[in-house]
C-alpha positions as CSV (number, residue, x, y, z in Angstrom):
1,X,-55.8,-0.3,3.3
2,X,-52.7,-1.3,1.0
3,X,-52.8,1.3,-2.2
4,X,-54.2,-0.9,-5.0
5,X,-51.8,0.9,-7.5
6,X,-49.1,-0.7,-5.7
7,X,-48.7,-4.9,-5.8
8,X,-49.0,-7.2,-3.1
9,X,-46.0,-9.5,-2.3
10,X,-47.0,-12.0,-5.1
11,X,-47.2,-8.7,-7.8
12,X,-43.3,-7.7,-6.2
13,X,-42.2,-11.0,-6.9
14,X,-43.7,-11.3,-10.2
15,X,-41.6,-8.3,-10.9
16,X,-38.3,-9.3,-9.1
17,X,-38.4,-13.7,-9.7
18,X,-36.9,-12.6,-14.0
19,X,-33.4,-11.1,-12.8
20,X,-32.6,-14.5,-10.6
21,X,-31.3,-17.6,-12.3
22,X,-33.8,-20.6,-12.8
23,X,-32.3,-23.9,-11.8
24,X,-29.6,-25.6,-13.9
25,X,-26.1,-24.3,-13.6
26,X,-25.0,-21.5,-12.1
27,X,-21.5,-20.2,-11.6
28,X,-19.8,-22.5,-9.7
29,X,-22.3,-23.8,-8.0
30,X,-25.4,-26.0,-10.1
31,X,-28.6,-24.7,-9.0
32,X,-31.0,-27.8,-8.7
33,X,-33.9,-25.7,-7.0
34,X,-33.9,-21.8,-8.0
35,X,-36.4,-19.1,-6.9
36,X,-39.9,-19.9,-6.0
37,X,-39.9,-22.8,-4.3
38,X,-39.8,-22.6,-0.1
39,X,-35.9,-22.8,-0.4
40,X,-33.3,-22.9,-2.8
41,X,-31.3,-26.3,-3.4
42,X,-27.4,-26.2,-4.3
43,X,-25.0,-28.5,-5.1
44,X,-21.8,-27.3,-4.2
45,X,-18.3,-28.0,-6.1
46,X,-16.9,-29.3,-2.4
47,X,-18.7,-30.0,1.0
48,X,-16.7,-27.5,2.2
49,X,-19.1,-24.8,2.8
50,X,-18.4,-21.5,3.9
51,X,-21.0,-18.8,5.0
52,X,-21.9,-15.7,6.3
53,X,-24.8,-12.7,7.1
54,X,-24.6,-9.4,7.3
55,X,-27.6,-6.5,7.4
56,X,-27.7,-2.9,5.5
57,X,-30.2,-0.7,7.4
58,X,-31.5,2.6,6.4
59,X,-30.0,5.4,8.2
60,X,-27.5,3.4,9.3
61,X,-25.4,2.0,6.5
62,X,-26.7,3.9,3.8
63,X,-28.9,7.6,3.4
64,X,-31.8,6.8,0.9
65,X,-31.5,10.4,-0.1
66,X,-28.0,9.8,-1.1
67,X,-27.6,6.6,-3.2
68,X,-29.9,5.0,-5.2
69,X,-31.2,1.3,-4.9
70,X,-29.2,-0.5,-7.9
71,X,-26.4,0.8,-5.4
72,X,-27.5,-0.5,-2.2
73,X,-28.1,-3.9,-4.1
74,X,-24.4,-3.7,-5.1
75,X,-23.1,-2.5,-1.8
76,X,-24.9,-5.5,0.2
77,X,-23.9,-7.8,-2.7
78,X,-20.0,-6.6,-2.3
79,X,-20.0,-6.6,1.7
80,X,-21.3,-10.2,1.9
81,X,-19.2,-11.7,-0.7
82,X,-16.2,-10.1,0.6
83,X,-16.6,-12.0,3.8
84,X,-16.4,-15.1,1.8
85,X,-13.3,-14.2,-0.3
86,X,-11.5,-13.3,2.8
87,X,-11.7,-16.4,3.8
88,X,-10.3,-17.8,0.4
89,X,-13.0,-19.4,-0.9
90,X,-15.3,-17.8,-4.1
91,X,-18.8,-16.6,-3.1
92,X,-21.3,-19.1,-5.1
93,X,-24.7,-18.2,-3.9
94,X,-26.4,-15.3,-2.0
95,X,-30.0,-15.3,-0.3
96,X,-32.0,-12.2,0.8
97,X,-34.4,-10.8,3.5
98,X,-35.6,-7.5,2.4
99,X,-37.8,-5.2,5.1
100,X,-39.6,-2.2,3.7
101,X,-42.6,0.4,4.5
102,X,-45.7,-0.5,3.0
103,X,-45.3,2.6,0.4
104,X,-41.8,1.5,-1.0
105,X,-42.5,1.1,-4.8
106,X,-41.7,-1.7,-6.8
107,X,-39.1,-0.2,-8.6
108,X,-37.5,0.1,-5.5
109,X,-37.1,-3.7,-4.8
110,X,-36.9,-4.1,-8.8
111,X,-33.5,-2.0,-8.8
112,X,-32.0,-3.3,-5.6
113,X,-32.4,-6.5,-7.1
114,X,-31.0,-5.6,-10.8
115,X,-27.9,-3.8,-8.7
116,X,-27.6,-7.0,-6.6
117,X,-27.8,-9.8,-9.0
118,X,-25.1,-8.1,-11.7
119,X,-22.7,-7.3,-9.3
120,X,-22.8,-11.4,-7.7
121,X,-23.1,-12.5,-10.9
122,X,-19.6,-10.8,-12.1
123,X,-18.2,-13.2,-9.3
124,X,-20.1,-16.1,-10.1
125,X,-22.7,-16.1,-7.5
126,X,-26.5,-15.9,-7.8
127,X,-29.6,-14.6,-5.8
128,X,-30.9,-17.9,-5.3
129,X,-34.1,-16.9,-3.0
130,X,-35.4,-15.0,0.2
131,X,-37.9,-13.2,1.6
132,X,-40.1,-10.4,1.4
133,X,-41.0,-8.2,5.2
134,X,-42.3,-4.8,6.5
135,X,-40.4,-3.0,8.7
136,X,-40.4,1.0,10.0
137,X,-37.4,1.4,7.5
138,X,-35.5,-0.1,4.6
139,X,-33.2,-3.5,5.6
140,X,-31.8,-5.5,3.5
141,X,-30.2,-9.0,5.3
142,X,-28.0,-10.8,2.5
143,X,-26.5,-14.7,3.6
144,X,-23.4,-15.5,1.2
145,X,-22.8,-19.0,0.5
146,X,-19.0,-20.2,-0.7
147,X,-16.7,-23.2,-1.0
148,X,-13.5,-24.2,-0.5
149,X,-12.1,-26.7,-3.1
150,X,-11.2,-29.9,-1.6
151,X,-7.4,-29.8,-0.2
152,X,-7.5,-25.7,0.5
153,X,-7.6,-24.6,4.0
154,X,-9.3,-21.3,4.7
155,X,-7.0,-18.3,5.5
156,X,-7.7,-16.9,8.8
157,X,-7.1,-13.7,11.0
158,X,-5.3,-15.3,12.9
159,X,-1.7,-16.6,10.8
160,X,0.0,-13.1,10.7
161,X,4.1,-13.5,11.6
162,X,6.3,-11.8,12.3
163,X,8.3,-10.5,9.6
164,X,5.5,-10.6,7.1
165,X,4.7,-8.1,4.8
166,X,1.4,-6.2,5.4
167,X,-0.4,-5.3,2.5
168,X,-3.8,-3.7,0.9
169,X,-5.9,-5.4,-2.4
170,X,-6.6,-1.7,-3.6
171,X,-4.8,0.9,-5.9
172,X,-6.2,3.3,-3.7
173,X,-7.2,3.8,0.4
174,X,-10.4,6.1,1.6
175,X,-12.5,7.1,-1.2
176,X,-15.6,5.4,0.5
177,X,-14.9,7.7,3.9
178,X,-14.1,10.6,1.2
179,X,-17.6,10.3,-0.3
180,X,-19.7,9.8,2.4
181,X,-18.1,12.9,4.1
182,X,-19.0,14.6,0.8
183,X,-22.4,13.7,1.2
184,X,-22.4,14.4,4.6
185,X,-21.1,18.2,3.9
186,X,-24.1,19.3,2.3
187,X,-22.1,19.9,-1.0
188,X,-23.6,16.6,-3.0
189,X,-27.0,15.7,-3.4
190,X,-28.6,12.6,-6.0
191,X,-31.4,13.9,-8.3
192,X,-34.1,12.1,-8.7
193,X,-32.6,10.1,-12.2
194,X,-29.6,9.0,-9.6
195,X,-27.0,11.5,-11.1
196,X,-25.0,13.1,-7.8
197,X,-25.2,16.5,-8.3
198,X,-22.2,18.4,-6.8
199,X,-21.9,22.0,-5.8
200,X,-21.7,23.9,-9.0
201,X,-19.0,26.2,-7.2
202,X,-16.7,23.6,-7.1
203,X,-13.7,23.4,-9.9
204,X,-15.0,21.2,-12.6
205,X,-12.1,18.6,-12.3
206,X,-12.8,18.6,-7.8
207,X,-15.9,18.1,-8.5
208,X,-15.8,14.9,-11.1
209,X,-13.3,13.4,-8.2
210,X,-16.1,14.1,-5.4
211,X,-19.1,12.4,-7.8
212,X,-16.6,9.2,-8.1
213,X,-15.8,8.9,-4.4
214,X,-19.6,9.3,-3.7
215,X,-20.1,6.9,-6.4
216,X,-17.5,4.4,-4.6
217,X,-19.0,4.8,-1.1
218,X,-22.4,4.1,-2.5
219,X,-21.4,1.0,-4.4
220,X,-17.7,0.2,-3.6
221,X,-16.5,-2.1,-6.6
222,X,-12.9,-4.2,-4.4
223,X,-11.5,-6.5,-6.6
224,X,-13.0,-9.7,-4.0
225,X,-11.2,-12.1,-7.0
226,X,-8.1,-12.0,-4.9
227,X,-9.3,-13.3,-1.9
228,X,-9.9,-16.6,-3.6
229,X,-6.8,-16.4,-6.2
230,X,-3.5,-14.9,-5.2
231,X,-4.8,-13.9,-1.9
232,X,-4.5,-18.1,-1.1
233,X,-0.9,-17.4,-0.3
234,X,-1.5,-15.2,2.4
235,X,-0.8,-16.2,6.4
236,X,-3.7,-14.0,7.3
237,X,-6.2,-11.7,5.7
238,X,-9.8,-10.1,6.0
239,X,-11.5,-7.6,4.3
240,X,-11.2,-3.8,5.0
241,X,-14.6,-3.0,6.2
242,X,-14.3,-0.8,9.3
243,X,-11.3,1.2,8.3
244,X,-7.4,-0.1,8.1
245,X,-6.4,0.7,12.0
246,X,-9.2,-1.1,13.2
247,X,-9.5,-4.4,10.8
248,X,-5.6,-4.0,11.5
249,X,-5.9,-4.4,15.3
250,X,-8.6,-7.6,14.4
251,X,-5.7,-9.5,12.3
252,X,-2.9,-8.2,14.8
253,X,-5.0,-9.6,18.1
254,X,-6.3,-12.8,16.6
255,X,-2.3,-13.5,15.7
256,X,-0.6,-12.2,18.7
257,X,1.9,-9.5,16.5
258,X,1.5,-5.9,16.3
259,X,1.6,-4.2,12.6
260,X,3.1,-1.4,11.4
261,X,1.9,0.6,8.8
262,X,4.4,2.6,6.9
263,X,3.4,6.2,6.1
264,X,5.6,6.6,2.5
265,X,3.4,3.2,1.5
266,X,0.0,5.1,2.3
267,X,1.2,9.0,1.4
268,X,0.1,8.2,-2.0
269,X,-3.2,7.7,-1.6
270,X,-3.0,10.6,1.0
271,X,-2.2,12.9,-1.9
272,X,-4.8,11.4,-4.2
273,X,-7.2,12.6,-1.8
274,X,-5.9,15.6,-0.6
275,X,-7.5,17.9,-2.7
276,X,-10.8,17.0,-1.9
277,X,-10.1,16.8,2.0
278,X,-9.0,20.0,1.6
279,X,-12.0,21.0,-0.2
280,X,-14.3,19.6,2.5
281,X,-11.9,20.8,5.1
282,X,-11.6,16.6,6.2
283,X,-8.0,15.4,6.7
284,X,-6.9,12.7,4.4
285,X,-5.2,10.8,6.7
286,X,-8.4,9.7,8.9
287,X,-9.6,8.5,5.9
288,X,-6.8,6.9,4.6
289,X,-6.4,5.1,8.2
290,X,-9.8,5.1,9.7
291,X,-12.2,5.2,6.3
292,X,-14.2,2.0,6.2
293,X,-16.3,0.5,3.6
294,X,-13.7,-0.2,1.5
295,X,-14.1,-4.3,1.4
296,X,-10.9,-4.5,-0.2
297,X,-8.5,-7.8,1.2
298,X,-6.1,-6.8,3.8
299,X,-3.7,-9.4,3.9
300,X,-0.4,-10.5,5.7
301,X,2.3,-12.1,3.2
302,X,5.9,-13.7,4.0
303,X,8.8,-11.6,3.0
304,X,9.1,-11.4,-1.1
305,X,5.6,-12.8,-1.5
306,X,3.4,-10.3,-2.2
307,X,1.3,-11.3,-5.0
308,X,0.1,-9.3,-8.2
309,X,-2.8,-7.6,-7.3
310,X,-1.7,-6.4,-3.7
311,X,0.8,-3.6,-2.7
312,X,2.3,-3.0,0.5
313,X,1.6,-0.7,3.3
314,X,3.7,-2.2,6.4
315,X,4.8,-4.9,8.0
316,X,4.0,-7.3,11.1
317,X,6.3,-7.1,14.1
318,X,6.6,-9.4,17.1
319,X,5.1,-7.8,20.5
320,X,8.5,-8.4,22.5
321,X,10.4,-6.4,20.2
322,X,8.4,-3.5,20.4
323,X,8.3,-4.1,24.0
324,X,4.6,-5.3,25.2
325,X,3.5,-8.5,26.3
326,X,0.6,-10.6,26.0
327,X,-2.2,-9.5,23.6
328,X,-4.5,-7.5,25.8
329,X,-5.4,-4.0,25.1
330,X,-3.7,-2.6,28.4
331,X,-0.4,-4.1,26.9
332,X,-0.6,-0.5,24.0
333,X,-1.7,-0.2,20.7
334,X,-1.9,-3.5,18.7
335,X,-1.6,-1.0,14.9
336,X,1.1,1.4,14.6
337,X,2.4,3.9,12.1
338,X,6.1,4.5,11.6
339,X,6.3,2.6,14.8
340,X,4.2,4.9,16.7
341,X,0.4,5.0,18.2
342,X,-2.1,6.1,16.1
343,X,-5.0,8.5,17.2
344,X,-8.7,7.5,16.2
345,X,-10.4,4.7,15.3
346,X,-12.3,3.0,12.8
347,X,-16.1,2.5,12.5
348,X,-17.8,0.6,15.0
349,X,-22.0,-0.2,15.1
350,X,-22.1,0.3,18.9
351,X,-20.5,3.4,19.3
């Protein structure tokens, strides 16, 4: 028997339907039918729609001991509409399917909700409607609607040359792989207000670094403008979700070029986060290379091109000059540093 101190799906609602927008405009996008109706109606600044899914599941993507849920809201708002600025285009609408145990609270769904909506909204994209499930553990399924102005083409994987310029949307490489291995040591823990409590061995000014890399795993804050502002003017770019050798290897083997990374481009952010690898005994390299989460753009630009906003981190070379043929695995490593192989490898869901 559901505990009557807790709301059915209409109470949850009830609590959830005043942080979404009603119908009228929205954004970029006019809302003609918001929240509450079987499905949300848009009317989109181009019929050139682009759109995409992706899934945070407990245990998986995030630790619910670790984070809290205006965070996961954020971090499922930032992953989706990443996907759409990579692409060039500005995220203008999101829709969620949200799986629970019976016992999760309301405030639960309440905060993922607040987190969710405010971070779209600082992009211009609503929570225009979803759905309410039970499931064994926490998922939350987010579908990001975006569109393309008339004229612009969407920038691909796929348009990387040789000769370009490879470079990063970020001041700053690994802190989401630094955090989570923080909260993975043992040595950071959330109380129950959401405040990450940190070792109290630790030197005060280590320990403020650790509480902001945790904070960035949890809810990673990329600057996603670029995709659909400078980052127009790249030949090829995608966001940094599964760490920079392997998103690397996606862009390299959709456009048939290998890339180079450069390590005096990336030592910087090596020796940012040195001194907390060292505290966690991590090297700061695998993060810096292999961290993921990051949702930053990862672009490919021509030769004196790179746009405010980006800084970069290596170049694209042609396969025949660096001696392989053909774009299958067998042919060597597709990302290189320095202009040799790389050992590890990025995150991957199946592994």
């Amino acid at each position: 028997m559901r505990d009557q101190a807790r709301p059915g799906e209409a109470g949850i609602l009830a609590r959830l339907l005043p942080h979404l927008p009603p119908g009228g405009p929205g954004g970029a996008a006019s809302i003609e039918v918001g929240p509450g109706d079987d499905a949300a109606v848009l009317s989109l600044p181009s019929p050139r729609m682009v759109i995409t899914t992706d899934s945070m599941v407990e245990g998986y993507d995030f630790l619910a001991h670790a984070t809290t849920p205006a965070w996961i809201g954020h971090k499922t708002a930032v992953q989706n509409m990443a996907d759409v600025a990579a692409m060039g285009a500005r995220p203008l609408a999101l829709v969620s399917a949200v799986s629970t145990p019976g016992d999760t609270p309301v405030e639960w769904f309440e905060q993922v909700t607040i987190g969710l909506t405010r971070r779209a909204a600082r992009d211009g994209a609503h929570l225009v409607g979803g759905d309410l499930g039970r499931a064994d553990q926490c998922t939350l399924t987010i579908t990001a609607v975006g569109a393309l102005e008339d004229g612009e083409e969407p920038v691909l994987r796929s348009g990387a040359r040789p000769g370009d310029v490879i470079a990063i949307g970020a001041p700053l490489l690994g802190r989401s792989a630094a955090g989570l291995t923080g909260v993975l040591s043992g040595r950071v823990e959330m109380d129950p207000t959401g405040v990450v409590l940190v070792d109290p061995g630790l030197d005060p000014e280590l320990a403020e670094e650790l509480r902001e890399m945790v904070g960035w795993h949890n809810a990673p804050d990329p600057d996603l403008s670029l995709g659909w502002t400078t980052g127009r003017t790249a030949h090829a770019m995608m966001d940094l979700s599964d760490g920079l050798v392997r998103d690397g290897g996606r862009i390299a083997a959709a456009s048939g070029v290998l890339l180079d990374l450069a390590s005096d481009l990336l030592a910087p952010d090596v020796d940012a986060l040195r001194p907390v690898a060292d505290c966690l005994g991590a090297d700061a390299w695998e993060w810096v290379l292999h961290g993921g989460e990051e949702h930053a753009m990862l672009a490919a630009f021509g030769e004196g091109e790179v746009p405010e906003g980006f800084r970069p981190i290596g170049r694209v070379l042609s396969r025949a000059e660096q001696g392989h043929s053909g774009d299958g695995d067998s042919d060597g490593p597709r990302v290189l540093l320095d202009g040799g192989p790389i050992g590890g490898a990025g995150f991957d869901h199946f592994d």
